[in-house]
C-alpha positions in Angstrom: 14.3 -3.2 -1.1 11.0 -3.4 0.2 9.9 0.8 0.3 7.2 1.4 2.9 8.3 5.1 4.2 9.2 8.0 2.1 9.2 12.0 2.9 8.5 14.4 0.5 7.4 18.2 -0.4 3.8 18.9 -1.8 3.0 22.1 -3.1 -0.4 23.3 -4.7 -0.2 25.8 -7.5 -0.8 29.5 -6.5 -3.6 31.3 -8.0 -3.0 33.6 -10.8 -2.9 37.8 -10.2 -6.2 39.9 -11.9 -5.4 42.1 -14.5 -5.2 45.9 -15.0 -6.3 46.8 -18.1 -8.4 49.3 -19.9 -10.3 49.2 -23.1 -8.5 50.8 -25.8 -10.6 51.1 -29.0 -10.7 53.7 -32.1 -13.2 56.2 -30.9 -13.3 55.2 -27.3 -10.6 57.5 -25.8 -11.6 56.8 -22.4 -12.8 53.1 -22.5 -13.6 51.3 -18.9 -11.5 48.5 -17.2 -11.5 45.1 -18.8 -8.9 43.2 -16.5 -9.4 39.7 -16.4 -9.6 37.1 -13.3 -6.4 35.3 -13.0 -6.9 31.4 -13.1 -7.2 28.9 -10.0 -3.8 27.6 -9.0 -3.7 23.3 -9.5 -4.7 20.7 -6.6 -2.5 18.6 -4.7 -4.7 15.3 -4.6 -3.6 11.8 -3.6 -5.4 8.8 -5.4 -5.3 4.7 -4.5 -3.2 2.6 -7.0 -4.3 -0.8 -6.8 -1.8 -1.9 -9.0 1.1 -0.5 -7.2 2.2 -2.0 -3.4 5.2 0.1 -2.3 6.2 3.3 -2.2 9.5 3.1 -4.3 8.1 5.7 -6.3 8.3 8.4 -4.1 12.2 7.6 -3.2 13.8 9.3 -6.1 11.9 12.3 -6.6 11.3 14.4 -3.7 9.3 17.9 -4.5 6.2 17.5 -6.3 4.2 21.0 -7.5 1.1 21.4 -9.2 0.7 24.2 -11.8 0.4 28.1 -10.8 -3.1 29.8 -12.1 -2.2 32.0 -14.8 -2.6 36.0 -14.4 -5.8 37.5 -16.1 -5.5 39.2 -19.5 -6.9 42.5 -21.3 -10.4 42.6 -22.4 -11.7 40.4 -19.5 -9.9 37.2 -20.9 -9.7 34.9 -18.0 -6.2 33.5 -17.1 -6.5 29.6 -17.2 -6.2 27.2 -14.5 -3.5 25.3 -13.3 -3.4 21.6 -13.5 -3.9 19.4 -10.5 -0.7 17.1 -9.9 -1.9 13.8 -8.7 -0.2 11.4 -6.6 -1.1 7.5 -7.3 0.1 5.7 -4.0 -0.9 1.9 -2.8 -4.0 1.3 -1.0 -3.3 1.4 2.6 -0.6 4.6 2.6 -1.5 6.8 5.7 -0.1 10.5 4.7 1.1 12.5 8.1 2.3 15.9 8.4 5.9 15.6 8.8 6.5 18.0 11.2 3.8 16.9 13.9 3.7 13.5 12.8 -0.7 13.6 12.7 -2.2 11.9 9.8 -3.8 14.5 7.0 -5.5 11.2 5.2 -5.4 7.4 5.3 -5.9 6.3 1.7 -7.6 3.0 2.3 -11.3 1.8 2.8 -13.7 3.8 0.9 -11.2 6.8 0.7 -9.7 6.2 -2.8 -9.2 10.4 -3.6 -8.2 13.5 -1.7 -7.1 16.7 -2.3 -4.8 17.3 0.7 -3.5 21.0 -0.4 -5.8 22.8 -2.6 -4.7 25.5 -5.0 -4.8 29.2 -4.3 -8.0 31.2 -6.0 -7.5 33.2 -9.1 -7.5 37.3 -7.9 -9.9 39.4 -9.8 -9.1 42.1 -12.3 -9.8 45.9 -11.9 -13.0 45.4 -14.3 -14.6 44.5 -10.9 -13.7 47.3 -8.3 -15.2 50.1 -11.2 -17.9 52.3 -9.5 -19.5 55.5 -10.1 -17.4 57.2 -8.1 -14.1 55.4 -9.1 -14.5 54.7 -12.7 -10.9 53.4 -13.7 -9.5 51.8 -11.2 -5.8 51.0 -11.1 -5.5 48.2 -8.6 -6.7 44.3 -9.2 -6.3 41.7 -6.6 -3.7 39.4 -6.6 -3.7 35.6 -6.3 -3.9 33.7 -3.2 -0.6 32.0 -2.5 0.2 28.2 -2.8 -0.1 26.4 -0.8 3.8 24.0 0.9 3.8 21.0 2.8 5.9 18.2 4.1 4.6 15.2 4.8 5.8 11.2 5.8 4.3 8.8 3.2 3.9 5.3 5.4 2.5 1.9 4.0 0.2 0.1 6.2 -0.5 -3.3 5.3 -5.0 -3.5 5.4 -5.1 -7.1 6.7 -7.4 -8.3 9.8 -4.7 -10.3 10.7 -0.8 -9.9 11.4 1.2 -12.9 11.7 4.2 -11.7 14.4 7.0 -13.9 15.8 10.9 -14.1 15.6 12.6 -14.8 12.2 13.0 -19.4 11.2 9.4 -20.3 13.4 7.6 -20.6 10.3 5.6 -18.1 9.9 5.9 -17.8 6.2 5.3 -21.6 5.4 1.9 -20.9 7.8 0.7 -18.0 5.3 1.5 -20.8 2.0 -0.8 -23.2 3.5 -3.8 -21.5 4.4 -3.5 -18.5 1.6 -2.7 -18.7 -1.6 0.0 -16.4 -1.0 3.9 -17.7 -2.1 6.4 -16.0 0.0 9.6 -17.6 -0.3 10.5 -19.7 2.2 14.3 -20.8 3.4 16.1 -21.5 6.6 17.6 -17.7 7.0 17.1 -14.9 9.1 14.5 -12.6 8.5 13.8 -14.6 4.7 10.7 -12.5 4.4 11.9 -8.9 3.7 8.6 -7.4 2.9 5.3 -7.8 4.2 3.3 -11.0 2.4 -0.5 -10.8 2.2 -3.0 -13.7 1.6 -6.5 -14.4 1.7 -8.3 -17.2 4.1 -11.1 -19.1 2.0 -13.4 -20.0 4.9 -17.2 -21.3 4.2 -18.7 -18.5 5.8 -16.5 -16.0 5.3 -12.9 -15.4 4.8 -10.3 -13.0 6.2 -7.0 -11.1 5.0 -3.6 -12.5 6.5 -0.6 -10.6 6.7 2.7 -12.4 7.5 5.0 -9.5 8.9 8.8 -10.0 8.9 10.6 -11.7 11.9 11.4 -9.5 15.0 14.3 -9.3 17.0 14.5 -7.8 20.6 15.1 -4.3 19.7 13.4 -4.2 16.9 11.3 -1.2 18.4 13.8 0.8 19.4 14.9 0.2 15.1 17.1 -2.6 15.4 17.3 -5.0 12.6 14.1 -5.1 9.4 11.3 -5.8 12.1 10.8 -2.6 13.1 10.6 -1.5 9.4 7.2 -3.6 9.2 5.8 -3.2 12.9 3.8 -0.4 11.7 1.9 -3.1 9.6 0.9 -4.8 12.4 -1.2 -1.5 13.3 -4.3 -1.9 10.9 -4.9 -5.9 12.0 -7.8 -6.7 14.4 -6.3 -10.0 15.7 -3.1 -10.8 15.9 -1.2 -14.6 15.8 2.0 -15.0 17.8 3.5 -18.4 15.8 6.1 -19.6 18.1 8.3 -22.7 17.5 6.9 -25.0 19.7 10.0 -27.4 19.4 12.7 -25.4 19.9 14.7 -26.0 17.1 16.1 -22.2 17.0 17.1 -23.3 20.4 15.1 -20.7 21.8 12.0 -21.3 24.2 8.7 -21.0 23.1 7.2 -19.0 26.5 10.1 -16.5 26.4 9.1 -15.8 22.8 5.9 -14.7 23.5 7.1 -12.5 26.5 9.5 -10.5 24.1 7.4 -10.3 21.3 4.2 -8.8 23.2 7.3 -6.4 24.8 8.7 -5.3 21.5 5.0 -4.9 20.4 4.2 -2.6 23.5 7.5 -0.6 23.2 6.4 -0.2 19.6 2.6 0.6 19.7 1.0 0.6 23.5 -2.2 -0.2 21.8 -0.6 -3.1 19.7 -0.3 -5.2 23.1 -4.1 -5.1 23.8 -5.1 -6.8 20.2 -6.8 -9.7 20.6 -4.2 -12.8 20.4 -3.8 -16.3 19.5 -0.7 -18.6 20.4 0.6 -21.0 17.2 2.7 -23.7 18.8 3.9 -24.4 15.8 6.5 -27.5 14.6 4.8 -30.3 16.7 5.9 -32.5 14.2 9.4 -32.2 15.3 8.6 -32.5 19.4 10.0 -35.3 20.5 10.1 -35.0 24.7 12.6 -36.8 26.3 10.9 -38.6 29.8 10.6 -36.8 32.8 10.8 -33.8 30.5 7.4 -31.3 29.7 5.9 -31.0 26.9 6.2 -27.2 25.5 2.4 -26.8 24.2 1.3 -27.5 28.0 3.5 -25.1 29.4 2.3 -22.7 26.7 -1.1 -22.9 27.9 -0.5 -23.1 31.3 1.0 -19.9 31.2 -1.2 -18.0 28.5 -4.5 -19.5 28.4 -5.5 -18.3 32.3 -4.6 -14.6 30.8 -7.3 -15.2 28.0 -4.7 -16.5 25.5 -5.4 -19.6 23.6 -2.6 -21.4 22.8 -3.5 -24.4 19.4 -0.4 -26.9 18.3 0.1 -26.8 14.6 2.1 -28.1 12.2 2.3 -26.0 9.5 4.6 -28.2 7.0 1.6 -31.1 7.7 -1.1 -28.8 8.4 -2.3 -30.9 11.9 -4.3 -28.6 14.4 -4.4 -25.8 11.5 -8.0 -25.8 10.8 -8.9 -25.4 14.3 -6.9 -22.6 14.5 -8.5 -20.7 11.8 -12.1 -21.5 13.0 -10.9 -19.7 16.4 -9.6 -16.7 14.7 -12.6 -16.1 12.2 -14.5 -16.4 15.8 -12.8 -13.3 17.2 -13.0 -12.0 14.4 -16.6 -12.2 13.9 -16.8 -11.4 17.8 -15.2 -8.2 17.1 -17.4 -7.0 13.9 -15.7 -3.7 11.7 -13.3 -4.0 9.1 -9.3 -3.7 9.3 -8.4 0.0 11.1 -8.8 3.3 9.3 -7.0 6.1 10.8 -8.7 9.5 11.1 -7.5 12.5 10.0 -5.9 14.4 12.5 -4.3 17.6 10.8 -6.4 20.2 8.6 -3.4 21.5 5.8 -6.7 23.9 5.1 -7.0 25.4 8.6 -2.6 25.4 9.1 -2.8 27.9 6.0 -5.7 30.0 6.4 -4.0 30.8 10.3 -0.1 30.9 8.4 -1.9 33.0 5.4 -2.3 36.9 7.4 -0.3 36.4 10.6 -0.3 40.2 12.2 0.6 41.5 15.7 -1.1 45.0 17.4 0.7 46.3 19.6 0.1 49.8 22.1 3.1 52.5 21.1 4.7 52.6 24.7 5.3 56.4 24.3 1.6 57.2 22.9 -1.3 54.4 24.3 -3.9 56.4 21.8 -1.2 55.2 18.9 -1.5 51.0 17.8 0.9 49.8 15.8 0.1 46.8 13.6 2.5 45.1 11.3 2.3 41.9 9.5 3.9 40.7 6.2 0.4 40.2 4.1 -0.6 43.8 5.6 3.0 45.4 4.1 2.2 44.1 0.7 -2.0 44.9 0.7 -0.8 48.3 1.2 1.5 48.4 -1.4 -1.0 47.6 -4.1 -3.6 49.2 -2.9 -4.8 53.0 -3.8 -5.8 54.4 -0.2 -6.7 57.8 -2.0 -9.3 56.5 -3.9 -12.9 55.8 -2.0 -12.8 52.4 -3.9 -9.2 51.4 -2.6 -10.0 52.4 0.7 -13.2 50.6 1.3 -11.3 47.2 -0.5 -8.6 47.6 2.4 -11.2 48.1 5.4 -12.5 45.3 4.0 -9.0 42.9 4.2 -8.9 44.1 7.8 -11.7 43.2 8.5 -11.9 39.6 6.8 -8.6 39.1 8.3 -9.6 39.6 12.1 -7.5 42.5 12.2 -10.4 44.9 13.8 -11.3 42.5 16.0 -7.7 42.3 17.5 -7.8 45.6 17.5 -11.0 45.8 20.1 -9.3 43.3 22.1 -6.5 45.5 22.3 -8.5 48.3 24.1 -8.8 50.6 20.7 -11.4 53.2 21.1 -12.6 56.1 18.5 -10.6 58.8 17.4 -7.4 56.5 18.5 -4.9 55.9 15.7 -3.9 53.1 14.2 0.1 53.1 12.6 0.6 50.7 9.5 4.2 50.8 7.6 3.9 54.5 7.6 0.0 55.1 7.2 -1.7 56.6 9.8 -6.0 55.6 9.8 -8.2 57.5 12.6 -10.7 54.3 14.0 -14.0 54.8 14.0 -16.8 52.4 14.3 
């Protein structure tokens, strides 16, 4: 099976905790701090494979961690750094946040390598917060946190142009002729399971094909395989509608179009307004009885005044195929850029730095001069930290600070000499 989508857990490694230490040597009775840095927890980073072109990987194994920073140690020895985890994925895999559904990264075009969650800092060791006045202090800071995330793994063919159109019209037979691509080719619905990419040799210039499986009516709404390969029709600059020109489906040829452009439009609004050229494909087998019209004229009669050109090809003979491709290199060279690269739309970075101190102030309804704030970072600064020390204090108005906390606390209406209630501490506020 043909693995385009897969949803998984990323987590960066968390940084390792500073170290509280003293020195502790014969004849030094009262030797200073020597607590180490703890070590940088590992990246989450997501690197192009261009030998790999699904996602089957990713469907077994569903949590993927990089390596926690390791805590400082005594005499200054710095903890060592986690190791990244990297993630090799096909070229063309747009990464999305799971829960919103925005893209973090599209790993295709020039963007080969990205850290998408990055690894929490190492905290420093006590050796650092010595001062005159505080000589052997008993607090170190601990490591930022790592760093979760779910995110939707989607393949997106890069071709500049999709090949759409019901299952049996010939689609794949088409992509044989002018490529040397080799899908395989039988009389069966929806033979092509997977996506099949070629590349158009043309004298000034050639283009990438992509032949996407056959659709159904419904497909958008998740009936049958189309709508598992719609979304490769996304990246493609031009898009051909091969329709069986003969009938030999016993369908007809305009009606295809009509449900194909719908099912593209329920899929993708902006799929719909891609430039588009009509294949009347299997004019080899038209054979139209008298008085009866022939279906390449009522094709264009019906497309070509909305801007549609409509070319009869064979492709089992190739007739009318050349002409064809000349008119689709045209747009395409009308059009300028390269296949679509999506942009990122979601910051992991900015979700955790706002996730990282969340906090509320609120007045005490029975004394206004009384603000209460609580928050579950704030809780746990306060019970590492040594308030009595000048040190320890000045390290805390510092985390309130850095964290906006004073800020909110102005908002709020706080003025001096007010008081301001954490987990059972009570700080006069001054300026």
């Amino acid at each position: 099976m043909f693995a385009d989508r897969a949803k998984i857990v990323i987590r960066s490694g968390k940084g390792g905790d500073g170290h509280v230490s003293f020195r502790r040597e014969l004849y030094v009775p009262n030797g200073g701090p020597d607590g180490g840095d703890g070590g940088r927890g590992g990246d989450v980073i997501f690197e192009t494979d261009k030998g790999q072109n699904t996602l089957g990987d990713y469907r077994h194994r569903r949590k993927y961690k990089a390596q926690d920073g390791q805590e400082g140690g005594k005499r200054r020895c710095h903890g060592s750094d986690g190791e990244d985890i990297v993630l090799k994925v096909p070229e063309g895999t747009v990464i999305r946040d799971a829960a919103s559904g925005k893209v973090i990264a599209d790993m295709s075009g020039e963007n080969t390598r990205q850290i998408v969650l990055k690894g929490g800092r190492g905290g420093k060791g006590n050796q650092h917060y010595a001062t005159a006045a505080m000589q052997a202090p008993k607090y170190a800071q601990p490591g930022a946190p790592a760093q979760e995330l779910e995110v939707l793994l989607e393949l997106k063919v890069i071709a500049d142009v999709g090949l759409a159109g019901f299952p049996n019209v010939g689609k794949s037979t088409f992509l044989s002729r002018v490529t040397n691509a080799r899908p395989k080719i039988a009389n069966y619905p929806f033979t092509t399971l997977s996506p099949n990419l070629g590349m158009v040799d043309m004298e000034d210039g050639g283009f990438a094909i992509a032949d996407i499986p056959g659709l159904i009516e419904g497909a958008s709404q998740g009936l049958g395989l189309g709508h598992e390969f719609l979304r490769h029709i996304e990246r493609t600059r031009v898009i051909i509608h091969i329709v069986d020109a003969a009938s030999t489906e016993g369908r007809d040829p305009v009606e295809d179009v009509y449900r194909i452009n719908a099912e593209l439009a329920a899929y993708n609004p902006d799929l719909a307004k891609k430039p588009q050229v009509i294949a009347a494909n299997k004019i080899d087998c038209i054979f139209p009885e008298e008085g009866q019209k022939d279906p390449v004229e009522r094709l264009r009669e019906e497309f070509e005044p909305r801007g549609i050109p409509v070319y009869p090809i064979s492709a089992v003979t190739g007739e009318g195929v050349n002409a064809l491709l000349f008119s689709v290199k045209e747009i395409l060279d009308q059009r300028g850029g390269k296949p679509v690269v999506f942009e990122q739309e979601f910051f992991p970075e900015d979700m955790f730095i706002r996730e990282n101190l969340p906090f509320t102030v609120e007045k005490n309804p029975e004394d206004p001069a009384i603000y209460v704030v609580e928050g579950p970072k704030i809780e746990k600064m306060l019970g590492y930290t040594n308030l009595d020390s000048e040190k320890g204090f000045a390290f805390f108005q510092k985390f309130l600070k850095d964290g906006g906390i004073l800020d909110e606390l102005e908002k709020a209406g706080i003025q001096e000499g007010d008081t301001v209630r954490m987990y059972g501490f009570d700080f006069d506020y001054y300026k």
